[in-house]
N, C-alpha and C positions, 0 to 999 in steps of 0.2 A: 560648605566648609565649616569646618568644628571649632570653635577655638575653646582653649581651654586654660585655665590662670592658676598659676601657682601661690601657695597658702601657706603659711606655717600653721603647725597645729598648737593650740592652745592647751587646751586641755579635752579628754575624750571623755563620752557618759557611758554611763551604763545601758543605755536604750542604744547603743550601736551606732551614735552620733558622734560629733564632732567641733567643737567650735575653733574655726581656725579665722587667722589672721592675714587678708590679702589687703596690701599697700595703705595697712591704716582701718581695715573696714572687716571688723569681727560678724562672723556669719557662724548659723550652726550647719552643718553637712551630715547627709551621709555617711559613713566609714567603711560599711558593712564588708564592701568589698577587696580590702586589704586587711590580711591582718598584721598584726606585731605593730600595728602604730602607736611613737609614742610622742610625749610632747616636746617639741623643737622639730619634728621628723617635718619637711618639706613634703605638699603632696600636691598632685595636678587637678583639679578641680575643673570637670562639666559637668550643668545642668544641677549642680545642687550636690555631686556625687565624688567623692575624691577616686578618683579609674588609676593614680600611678603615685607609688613612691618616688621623688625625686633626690636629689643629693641639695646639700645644702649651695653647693657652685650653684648647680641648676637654678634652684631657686631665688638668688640673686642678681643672677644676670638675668631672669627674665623678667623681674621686678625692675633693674635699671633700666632696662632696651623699654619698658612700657611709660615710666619715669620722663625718659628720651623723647617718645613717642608724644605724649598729653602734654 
């Protein structure tokens, strides 16, 4: 099984990366594989790689349900 955690994006580079923000804990990622991202844009994060645009709902509620969770 995969799991994968949702991030808000911070700000994006010019090298095709990304530093986003999941539940407190700024990370730099991947982007390459979406484009049009911009910063606020929620996004699904495995392995280091954002794989899905999400919605900003999405993005909350999967941060509370983990919140919940720990």
């Amino acid at each position: 099984m995969c799991v994968g955690l949702s991030a808000r994006v911070v700000k994006l580079t010019d090298k095709g990366t990304a530093v986003v923000d999941a539940s407190g804990a700024k990370r730099e990622i991947s982007a390459k594989l979406l484009d049009g991202l911009e910063p606020g844009d929620y996004v699904m994060v495995h392995a280091g790689t954002a794989i899905a645009k999400i919605t900003d709902d999405d993005g909350h509620e999967t941060e509370n349900l983990l919140d919940h969770l720990l």
